[in-house]
PDB file of N, CA, C, O and CB in Angstrom:
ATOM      1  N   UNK A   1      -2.789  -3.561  33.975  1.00  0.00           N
ATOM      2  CA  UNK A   1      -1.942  -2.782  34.856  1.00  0.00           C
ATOM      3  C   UNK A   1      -2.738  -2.435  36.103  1.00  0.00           C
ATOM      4  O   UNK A   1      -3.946  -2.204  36.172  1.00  0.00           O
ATOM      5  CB  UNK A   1      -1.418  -1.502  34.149  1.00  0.00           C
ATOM      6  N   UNK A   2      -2.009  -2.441  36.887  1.00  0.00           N
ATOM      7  CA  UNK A   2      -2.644  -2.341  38.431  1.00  0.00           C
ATOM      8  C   UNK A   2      -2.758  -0.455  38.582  1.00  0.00           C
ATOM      9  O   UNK A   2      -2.182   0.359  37.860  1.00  0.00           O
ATOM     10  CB  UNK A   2      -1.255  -3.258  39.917  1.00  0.00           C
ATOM     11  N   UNK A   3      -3.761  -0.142  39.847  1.00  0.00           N
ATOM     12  CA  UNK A   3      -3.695   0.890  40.510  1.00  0.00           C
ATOM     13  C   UNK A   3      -2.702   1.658  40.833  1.00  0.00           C
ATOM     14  O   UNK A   3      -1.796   1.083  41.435  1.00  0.00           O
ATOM     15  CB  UNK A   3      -4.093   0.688  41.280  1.00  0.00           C
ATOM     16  N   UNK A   4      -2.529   3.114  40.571  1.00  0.00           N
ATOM     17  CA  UNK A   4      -0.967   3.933  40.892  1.00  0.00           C
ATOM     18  C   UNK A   4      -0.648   3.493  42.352  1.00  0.00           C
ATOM     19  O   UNK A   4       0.553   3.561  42.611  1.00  0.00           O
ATOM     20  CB  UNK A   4      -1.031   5.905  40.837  1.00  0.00           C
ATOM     21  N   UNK A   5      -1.627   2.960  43.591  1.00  0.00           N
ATOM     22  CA  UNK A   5      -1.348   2.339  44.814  1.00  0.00           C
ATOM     23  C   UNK A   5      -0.537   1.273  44.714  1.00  0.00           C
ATOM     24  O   UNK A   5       0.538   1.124  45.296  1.00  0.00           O
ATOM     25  CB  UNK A   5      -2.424   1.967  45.443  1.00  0.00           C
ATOM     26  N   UNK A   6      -1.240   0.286  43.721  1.00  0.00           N
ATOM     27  CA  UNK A   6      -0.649  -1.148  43.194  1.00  0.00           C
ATOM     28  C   UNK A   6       0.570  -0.965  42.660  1.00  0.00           C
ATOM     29  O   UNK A   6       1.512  -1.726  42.884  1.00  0.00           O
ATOM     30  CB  UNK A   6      -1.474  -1.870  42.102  1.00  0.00           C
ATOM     31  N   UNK A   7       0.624  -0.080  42.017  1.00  0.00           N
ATOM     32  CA  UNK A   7       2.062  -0.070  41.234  1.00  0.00           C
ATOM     33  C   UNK A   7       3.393   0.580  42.463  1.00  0.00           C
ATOM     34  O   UNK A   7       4.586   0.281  42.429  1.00  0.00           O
ATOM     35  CB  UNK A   7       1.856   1.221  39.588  1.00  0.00           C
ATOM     36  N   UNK A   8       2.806   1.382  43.324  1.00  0.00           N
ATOM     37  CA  UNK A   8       4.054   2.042  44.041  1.00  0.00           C
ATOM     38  C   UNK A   8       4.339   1.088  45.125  1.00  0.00           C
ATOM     39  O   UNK A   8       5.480   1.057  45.587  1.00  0.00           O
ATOM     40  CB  UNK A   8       3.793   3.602  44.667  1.00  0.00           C
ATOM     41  N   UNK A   9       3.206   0.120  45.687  1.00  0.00           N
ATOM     42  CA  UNK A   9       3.509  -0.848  46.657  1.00  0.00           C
ATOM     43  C   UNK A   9       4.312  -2.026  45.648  1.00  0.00           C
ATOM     44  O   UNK A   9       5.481  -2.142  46.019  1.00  0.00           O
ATOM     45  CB  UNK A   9       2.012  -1.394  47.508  1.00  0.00           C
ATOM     46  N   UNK A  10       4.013  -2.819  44.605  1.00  0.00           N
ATOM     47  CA  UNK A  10       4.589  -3.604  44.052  1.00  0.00           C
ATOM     48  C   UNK A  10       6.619  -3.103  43.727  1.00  0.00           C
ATOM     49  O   UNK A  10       7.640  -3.771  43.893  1.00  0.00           O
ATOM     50  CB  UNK A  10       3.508  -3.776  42.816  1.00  0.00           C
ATOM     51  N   UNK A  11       6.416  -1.765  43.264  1.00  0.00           N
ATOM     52  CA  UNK A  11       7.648  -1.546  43.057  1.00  0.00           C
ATOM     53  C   UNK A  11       8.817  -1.451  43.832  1.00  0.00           C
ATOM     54  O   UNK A  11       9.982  -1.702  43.523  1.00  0.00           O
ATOM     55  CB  UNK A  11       7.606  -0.775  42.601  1.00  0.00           C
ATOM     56  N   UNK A  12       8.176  -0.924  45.218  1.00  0.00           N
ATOM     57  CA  UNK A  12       8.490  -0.753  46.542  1.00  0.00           C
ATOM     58  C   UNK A  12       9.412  -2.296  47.173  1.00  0.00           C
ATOM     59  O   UNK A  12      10.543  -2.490  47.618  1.00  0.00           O
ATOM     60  CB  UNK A  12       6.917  -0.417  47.328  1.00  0.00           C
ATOM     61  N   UNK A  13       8.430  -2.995  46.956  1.00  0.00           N
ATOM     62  CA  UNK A  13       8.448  -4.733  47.120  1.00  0.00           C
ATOM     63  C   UNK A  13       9.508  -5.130  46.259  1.00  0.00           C
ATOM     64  O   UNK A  13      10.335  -5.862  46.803  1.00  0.00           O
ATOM     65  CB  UNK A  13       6.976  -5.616  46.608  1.00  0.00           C
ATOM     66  N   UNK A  14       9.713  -4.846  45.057  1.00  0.00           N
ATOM     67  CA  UNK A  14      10.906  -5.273  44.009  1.00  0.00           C
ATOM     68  C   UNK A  14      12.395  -4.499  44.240  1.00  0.00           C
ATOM     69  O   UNK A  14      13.421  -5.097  43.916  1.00  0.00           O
ATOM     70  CB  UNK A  14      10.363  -4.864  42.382  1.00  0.00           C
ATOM     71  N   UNK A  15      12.456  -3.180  44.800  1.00  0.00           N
ATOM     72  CA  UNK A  15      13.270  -2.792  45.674  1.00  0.00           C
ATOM     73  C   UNK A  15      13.912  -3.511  46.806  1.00  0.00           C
ATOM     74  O   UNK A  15      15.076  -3.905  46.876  1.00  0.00           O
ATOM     75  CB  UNK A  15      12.763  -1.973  46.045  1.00  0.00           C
ATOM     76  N   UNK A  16      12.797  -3.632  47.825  1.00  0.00           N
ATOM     77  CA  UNK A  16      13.225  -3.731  48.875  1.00  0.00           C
ATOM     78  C   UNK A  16      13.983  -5.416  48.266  1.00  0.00           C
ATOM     79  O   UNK A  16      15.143  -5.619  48.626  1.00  0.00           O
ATOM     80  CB  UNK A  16      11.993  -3.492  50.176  1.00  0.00           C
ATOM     81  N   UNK A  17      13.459  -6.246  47.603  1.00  0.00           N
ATOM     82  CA  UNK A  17      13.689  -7.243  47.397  1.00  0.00           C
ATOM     83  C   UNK A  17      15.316  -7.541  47.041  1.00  0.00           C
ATOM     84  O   UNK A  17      16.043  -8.323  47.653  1.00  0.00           O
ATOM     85  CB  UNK A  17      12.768  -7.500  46.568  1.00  0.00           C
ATOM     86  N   UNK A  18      15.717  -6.631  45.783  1.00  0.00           N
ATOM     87  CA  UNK A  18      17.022  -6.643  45.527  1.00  0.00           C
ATOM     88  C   UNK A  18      17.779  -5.633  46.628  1.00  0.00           C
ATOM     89  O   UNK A  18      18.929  -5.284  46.360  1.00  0.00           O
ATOM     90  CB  UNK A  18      17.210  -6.245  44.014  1.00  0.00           C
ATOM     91  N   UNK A  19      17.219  -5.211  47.731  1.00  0.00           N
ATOM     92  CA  UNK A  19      18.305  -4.128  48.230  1.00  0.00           C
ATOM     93  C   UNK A  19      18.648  -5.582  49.262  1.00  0.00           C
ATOM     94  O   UNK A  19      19.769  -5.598  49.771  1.00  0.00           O
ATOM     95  CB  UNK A  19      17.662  -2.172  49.092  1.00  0.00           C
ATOM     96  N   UNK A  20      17.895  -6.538  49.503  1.00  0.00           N
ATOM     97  CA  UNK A  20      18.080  -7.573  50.706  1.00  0.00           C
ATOM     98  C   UNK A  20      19.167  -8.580  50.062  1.00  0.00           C
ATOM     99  O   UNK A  20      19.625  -9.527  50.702  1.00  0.00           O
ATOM    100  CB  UNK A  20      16.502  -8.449  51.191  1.00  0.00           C
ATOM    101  N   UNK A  21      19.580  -8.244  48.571  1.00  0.00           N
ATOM    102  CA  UNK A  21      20.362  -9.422  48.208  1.00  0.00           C
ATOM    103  C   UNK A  21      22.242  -8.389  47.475  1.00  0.00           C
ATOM    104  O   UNK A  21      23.313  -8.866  47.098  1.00  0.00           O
ATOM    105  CB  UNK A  21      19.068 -10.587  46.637  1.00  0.00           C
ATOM    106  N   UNK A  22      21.758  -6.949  47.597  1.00  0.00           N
ATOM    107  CA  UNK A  22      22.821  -6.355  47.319  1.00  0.00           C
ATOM    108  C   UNK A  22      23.324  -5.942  48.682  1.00  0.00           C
ATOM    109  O   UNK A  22      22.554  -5.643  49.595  1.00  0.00           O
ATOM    110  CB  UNK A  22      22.614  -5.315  46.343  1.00  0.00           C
ATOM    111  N   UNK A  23      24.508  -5.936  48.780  1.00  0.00           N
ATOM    112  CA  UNK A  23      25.472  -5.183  50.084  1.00  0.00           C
ATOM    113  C   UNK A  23      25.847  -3.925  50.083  1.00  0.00           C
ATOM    114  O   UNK A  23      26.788  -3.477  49.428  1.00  0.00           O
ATOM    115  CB  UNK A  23      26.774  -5.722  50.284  1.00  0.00           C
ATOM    116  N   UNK A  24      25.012  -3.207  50.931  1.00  0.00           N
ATOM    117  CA  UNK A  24      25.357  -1.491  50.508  1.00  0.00           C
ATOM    118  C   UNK A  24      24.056  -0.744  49.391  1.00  0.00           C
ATOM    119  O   UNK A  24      24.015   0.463  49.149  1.00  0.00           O
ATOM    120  CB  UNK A  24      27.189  -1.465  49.421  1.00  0.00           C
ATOM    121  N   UNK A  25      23.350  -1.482  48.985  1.00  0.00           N
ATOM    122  CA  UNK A  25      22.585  -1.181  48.286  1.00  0.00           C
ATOM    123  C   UNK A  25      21.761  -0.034  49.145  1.00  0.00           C
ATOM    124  O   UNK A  25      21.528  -0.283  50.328  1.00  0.00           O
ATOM    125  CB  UNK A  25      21.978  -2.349  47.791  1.00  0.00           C
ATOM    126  N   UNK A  26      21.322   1.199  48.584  1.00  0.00           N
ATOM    127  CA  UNK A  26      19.983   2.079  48.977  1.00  0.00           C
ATOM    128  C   UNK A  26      19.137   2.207  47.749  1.00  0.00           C
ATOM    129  O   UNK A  26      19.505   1.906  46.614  1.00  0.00           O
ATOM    130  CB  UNK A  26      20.339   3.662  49.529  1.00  0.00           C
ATOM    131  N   UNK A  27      17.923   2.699  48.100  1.00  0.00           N
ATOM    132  CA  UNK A  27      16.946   2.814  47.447  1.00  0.00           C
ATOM    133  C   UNK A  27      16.774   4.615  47.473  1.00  0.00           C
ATOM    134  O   UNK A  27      16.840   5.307  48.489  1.00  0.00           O
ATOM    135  CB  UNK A  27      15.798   1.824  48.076  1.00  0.00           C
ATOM    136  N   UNK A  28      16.588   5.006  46.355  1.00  0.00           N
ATOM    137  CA  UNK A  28      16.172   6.502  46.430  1.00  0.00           C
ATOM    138  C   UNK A  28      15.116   6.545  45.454  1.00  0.00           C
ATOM    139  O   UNK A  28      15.070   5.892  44.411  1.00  0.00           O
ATOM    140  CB  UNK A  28      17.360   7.611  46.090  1.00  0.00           C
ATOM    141  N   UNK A  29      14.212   7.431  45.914  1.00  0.00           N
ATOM    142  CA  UNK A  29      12.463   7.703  45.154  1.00  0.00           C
ATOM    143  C   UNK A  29      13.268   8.749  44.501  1.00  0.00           C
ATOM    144  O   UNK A  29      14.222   9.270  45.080  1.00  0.00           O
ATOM    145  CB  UNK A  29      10.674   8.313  46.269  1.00  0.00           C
ATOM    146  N   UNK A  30      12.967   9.014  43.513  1.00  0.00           N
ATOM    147  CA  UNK A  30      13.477  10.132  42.263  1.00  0.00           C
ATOM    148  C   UNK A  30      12.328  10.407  41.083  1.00  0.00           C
ATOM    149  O   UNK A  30      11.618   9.617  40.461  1.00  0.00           O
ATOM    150  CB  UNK A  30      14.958   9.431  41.361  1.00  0.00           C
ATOM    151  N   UNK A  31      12.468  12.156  41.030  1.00  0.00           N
ATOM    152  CA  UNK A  31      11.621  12.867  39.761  1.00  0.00           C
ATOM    153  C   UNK A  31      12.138  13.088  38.983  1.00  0.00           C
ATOM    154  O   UNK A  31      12.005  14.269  38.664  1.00  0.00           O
ATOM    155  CB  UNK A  31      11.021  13.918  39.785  1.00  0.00           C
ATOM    156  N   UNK A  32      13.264  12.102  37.902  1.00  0.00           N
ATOM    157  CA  UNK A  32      14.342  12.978  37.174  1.00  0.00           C
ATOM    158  C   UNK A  32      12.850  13.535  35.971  1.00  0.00           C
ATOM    159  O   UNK A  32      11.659  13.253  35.840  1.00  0.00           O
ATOM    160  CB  UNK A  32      16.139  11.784  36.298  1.00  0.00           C
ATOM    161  N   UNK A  33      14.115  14.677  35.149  1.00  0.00           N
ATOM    162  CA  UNK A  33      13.284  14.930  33.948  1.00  0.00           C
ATOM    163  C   UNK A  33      12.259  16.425  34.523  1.00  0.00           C
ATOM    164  O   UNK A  33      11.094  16.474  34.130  1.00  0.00           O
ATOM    165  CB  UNK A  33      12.235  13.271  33.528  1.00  0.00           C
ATOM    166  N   UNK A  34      12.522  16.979  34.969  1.00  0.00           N
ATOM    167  CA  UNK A  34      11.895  18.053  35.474  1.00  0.00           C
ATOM    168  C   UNK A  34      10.108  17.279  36.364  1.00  0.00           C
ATOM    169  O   UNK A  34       8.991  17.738  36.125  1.00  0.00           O
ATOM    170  CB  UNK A  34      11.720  19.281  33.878  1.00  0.00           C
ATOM    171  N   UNK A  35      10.348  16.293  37.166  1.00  0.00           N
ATOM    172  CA  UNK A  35       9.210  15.700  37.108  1.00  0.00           C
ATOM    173  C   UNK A  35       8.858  14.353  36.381  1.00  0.00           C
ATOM    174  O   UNK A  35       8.421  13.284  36.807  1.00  0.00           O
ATOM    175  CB  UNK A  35       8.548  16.563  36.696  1.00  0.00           C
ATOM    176  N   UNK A  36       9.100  14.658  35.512  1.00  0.00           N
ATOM    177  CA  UNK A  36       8.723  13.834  34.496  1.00  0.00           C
ATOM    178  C   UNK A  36       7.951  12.166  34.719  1.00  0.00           C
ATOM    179  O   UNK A  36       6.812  11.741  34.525  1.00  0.00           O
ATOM    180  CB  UNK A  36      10.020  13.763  33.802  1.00  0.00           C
ATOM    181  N   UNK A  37       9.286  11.521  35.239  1.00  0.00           N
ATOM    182  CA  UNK A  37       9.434  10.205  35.882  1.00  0.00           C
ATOM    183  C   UNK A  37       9.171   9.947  37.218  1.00  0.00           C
ATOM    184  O   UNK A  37       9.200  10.877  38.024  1.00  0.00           O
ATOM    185  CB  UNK A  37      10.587   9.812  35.750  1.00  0.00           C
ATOM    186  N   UNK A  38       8.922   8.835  37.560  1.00  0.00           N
ATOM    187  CA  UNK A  38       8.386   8.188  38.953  1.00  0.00           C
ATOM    188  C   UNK A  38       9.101   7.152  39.151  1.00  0.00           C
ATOM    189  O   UNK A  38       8.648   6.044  38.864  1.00  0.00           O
ATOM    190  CB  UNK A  38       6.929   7.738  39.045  1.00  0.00           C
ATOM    191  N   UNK A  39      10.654   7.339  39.804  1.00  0.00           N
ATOM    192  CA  UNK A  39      11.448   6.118  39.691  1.00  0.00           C
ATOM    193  C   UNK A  39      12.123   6.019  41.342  1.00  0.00           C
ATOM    194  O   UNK A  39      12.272   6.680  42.370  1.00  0.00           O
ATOM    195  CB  UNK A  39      12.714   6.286  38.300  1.00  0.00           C
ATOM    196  N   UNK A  40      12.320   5.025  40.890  1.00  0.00           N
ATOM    197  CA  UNK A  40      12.984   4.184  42.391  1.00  0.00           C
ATOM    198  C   UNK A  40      14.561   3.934  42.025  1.00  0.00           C
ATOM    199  O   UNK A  40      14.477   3.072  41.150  1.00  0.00           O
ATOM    200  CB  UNK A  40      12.110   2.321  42.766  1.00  0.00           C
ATOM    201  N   UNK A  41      16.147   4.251  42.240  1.00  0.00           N
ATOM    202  CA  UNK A  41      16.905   4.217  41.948  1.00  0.00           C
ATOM    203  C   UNK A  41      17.764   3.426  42.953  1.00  0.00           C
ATOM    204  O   UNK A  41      17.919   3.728  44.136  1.00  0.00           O
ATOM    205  CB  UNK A  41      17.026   5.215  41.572  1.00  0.00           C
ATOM    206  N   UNK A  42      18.362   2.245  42.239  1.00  0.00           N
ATOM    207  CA  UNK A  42      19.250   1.286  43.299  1.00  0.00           C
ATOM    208  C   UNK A  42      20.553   1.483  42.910  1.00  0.00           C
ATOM    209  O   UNK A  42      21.002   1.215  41.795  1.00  0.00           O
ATOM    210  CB  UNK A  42      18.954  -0.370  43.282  1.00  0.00           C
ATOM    211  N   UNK A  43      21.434   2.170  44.261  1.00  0.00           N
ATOM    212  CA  UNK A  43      22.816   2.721  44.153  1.00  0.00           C
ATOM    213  C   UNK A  43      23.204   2.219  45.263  1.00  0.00           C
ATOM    214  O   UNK A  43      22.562   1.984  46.287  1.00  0.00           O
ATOM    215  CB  UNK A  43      23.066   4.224  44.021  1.00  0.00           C
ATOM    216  N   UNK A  44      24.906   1.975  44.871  1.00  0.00           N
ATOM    217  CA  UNK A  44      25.666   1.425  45.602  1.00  0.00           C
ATOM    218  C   UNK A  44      26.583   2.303  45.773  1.00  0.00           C
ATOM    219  O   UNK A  44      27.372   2.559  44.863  1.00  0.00           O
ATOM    220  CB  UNK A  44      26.031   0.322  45.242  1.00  0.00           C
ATOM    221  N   UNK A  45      26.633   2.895  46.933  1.00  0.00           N
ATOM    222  CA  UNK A  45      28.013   3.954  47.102  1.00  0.00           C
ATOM    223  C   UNK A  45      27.940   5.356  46.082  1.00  0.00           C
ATOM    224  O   UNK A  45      28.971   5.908  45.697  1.00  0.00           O
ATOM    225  CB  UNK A  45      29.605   2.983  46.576  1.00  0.00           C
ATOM    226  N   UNK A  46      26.881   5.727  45.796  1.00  0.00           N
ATOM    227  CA  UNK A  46      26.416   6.679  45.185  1.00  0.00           C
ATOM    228  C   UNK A  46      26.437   6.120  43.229  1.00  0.00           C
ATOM    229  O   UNK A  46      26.135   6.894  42.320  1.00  0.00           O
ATOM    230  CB  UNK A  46      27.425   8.060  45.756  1.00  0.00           C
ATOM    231  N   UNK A  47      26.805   4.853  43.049  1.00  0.00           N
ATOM    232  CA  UNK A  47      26.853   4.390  41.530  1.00  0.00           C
ATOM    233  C   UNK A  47      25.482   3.785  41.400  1.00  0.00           C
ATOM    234  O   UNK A  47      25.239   2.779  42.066  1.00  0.00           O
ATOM    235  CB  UNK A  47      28.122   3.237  41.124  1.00  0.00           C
ATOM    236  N   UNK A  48      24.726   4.201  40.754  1.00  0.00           N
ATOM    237  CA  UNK A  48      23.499   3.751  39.881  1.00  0.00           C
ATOM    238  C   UNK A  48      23.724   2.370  39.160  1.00  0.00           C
ATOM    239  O   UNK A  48      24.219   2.239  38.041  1.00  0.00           O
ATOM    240  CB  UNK A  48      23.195   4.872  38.730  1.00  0.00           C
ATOM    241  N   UNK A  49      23.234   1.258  40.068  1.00  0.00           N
ATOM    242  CA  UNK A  49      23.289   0.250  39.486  1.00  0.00           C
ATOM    243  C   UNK A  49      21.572  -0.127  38.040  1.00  0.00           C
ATOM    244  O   UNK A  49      21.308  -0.728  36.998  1.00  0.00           O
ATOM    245  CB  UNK A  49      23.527  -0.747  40.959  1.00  0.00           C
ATOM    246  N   UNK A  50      21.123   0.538  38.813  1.00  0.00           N
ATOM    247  CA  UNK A  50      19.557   0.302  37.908  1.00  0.00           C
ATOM    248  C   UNK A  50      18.314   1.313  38.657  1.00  0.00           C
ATOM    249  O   UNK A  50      18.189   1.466  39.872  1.00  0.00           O
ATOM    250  CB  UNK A  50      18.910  -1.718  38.082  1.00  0.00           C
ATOM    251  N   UNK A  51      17.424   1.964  37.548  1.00  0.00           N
ATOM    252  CA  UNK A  51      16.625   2.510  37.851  1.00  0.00           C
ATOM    253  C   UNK A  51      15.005   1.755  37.572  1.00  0.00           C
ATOM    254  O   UNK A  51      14.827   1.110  36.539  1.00  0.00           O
ATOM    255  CB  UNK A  51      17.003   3.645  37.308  1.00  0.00           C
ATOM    256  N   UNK A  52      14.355   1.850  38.172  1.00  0.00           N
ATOM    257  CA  UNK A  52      12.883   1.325  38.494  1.00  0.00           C
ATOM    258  C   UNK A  52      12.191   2.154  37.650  1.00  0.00           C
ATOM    259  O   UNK A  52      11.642   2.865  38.493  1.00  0.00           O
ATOM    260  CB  UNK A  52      12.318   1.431  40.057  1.00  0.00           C
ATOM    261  N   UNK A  53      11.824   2.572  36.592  1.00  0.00           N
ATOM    262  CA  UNK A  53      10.981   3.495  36.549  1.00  0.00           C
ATOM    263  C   UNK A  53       9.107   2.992  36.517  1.00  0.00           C
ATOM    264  O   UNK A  53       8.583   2.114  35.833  1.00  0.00           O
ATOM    265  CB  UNK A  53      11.545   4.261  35.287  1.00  0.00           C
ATOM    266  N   UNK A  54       8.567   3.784  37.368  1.00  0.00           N
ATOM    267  CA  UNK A  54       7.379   2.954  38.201  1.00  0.00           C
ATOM    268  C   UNK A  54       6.253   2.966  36.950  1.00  0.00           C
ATOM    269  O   UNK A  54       5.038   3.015  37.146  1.00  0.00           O
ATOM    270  CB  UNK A  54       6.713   3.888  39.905  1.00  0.00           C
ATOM    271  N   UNK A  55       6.734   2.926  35.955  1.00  0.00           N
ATOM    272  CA  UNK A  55       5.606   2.896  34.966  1.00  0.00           C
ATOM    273  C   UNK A  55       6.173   1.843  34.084  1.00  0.00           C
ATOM    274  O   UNK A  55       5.705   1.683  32.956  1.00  0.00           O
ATOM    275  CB  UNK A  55       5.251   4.355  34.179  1.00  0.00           C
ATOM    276  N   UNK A  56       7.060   1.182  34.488  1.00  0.00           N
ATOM    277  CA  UNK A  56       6.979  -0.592  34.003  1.00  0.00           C
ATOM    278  C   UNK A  56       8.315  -0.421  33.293  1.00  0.00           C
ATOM    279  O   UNK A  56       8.425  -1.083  32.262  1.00  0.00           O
ATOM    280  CB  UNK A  56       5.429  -1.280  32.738  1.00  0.00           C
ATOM    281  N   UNK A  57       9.219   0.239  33.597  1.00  0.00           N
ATOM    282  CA  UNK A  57      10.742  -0.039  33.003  1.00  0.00           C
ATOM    283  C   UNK A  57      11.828  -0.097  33.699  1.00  0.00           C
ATOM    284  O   UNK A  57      11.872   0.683  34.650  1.00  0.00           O
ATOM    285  CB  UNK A  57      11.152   0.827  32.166  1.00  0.00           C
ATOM    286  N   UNK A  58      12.695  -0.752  33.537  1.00  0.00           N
ATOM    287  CA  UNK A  58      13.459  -0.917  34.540  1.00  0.00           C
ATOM    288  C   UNK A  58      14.768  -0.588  33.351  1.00  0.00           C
ATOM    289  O   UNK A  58      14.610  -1.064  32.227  1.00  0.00           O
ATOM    290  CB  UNK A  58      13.262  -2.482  35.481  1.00  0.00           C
ATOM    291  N   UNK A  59      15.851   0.108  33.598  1.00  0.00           N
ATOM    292  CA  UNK A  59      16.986   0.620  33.223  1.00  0.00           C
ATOM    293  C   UNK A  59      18.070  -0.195  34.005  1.00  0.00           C
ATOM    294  O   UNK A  59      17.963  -0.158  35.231  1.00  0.00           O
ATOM    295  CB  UNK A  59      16.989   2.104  33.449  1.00  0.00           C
ATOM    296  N   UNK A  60      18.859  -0.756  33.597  1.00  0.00           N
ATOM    297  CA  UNK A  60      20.288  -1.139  34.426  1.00  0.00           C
ATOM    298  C   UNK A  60      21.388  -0.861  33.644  1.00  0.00           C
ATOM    299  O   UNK A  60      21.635  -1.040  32.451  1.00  0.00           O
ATOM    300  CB  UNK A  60      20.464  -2.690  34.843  1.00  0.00           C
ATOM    301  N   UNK A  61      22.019  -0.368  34.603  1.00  0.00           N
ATOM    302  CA  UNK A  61      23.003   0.407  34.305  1.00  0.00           C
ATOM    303  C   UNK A  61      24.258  -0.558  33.603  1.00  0.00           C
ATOM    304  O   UNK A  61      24.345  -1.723  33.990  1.00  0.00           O
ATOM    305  CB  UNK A  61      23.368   1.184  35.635  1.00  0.00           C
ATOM    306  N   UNK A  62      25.028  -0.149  32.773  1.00  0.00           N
ATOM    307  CA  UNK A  62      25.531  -1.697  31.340  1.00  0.00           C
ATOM    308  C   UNK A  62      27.173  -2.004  32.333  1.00  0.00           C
ATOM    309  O   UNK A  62      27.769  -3.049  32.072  1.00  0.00           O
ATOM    310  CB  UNK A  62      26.081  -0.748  28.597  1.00  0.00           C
ATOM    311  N   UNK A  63      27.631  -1.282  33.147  1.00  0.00           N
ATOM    312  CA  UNK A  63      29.276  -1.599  34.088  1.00  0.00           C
ATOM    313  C   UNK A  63      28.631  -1.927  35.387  1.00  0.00           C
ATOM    314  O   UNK A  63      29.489  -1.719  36.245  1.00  0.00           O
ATOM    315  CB  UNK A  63      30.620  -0.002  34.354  1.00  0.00           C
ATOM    316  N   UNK A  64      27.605  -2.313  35.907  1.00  0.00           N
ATOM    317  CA  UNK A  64      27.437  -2.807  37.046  1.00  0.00           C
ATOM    318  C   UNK A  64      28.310  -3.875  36.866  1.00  0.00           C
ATOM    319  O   UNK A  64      28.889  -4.096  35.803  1.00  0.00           O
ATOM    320  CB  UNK A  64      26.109  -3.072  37.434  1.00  0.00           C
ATOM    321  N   UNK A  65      28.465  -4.815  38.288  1.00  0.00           N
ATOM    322  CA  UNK A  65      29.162  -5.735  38.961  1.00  0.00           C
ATOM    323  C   UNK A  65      28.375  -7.130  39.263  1.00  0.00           C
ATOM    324  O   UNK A  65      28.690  -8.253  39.657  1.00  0.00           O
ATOM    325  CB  UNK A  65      29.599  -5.072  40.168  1.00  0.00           C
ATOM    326  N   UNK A  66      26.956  -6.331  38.795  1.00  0.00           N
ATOM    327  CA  UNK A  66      26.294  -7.625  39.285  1.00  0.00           C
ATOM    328  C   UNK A  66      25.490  -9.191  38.484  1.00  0.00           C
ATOM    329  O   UNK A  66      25.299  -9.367  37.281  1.00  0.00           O
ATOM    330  CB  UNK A  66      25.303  -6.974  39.999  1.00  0.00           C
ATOM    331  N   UNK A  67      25.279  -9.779  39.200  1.00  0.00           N
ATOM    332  CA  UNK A  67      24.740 -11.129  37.909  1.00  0.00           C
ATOM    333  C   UNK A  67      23.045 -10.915  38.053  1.00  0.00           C
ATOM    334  O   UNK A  67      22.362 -11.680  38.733  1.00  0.00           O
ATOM    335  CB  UNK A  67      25.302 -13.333  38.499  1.00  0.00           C
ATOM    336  N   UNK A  68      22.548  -9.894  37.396  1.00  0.00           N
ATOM    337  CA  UNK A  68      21.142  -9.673  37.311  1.00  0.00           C
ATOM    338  C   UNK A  68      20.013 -10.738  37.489  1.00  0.00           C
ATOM    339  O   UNK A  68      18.861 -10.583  37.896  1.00  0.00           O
ATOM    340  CB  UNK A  68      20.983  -9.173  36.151  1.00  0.00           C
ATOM    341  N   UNK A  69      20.679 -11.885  37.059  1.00  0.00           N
ATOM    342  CA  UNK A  69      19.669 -13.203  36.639  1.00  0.00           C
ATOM    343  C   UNK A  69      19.802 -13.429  38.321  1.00  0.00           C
ATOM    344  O   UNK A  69      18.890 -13.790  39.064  1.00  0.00           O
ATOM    345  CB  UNK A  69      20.370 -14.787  35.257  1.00  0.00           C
ATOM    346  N   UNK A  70      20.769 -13.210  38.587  1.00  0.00           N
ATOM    347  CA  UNK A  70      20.817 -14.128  39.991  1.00  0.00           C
ATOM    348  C   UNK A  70      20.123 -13.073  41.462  1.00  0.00           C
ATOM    349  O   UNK A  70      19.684 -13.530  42.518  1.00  0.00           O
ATOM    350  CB  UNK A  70      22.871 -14.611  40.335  1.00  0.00           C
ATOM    351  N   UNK A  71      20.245 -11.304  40.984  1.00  0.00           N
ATOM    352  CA  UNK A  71      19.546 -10.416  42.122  1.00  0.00           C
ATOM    353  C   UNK A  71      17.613 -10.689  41.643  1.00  0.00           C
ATOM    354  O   UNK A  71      16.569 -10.530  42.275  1.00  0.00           O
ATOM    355  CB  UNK A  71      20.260  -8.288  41.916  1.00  0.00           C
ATOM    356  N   UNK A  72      17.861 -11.050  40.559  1.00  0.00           N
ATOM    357  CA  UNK A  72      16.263 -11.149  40.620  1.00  0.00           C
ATOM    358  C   UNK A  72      15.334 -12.477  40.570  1.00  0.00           C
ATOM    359  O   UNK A  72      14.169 -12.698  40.239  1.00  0.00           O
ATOM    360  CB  UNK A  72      15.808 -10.407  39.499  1.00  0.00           C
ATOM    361  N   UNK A  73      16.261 -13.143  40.991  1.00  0.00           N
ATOM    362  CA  UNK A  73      15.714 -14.852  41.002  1.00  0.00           C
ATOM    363  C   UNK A  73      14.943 -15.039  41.981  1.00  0.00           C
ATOM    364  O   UNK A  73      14.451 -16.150  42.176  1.00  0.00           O
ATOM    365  CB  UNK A  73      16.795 -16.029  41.188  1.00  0.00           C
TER     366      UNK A  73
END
C-alpha cells in the first residue's frame, strides 16, 4: 500500500477519471461516520452512484444506471 499522499492523489485520479466518462457526475470529499471514513463520493444530481472509500473500498450503489465494467475500463 502506498503513502496517505499516494493514496489521496491515486484516488483523486480514479475520480476524476470516472467523473470524465459520467454526465453530471461531481465528486464530493466526505467524513461520514462521525469522522470515521476518508471517502470520495460520485453523485449524480445529488444520487450516490458509488463511494471511494480512500482506504481501498469502493461501495456502488446496487439502482445506479450505469454499466460499471464500461465507467472503469
Amino acid at each position: 500500500m502506498g503513502s496517505p499522499s499516494q493514496i489521496s492523489a491515486l484516488s483523486w485520479r480514479v475520480a476524476a477519471s470516472v467523473a470524465e466518462r459520467v454526465p453530471g457526475l461531481q465528486v464530493f470529499h466526505l467524513h461520514p461516520g462521525g469522522g470515521q471514513y476518508d471517502v470520495l463520493s460520485l453523485r449524480v444530481r445529488g444520487v450516490t452512484l458509488a463511494d471511494l472509500n480512500r482506504n481501498g473500498r469502493i461501495f456502488i450503489a446496487g439502482t445506479t444506471p450505469l454499466e460499471w465494467d464500461e465507467v472503469f475500463a
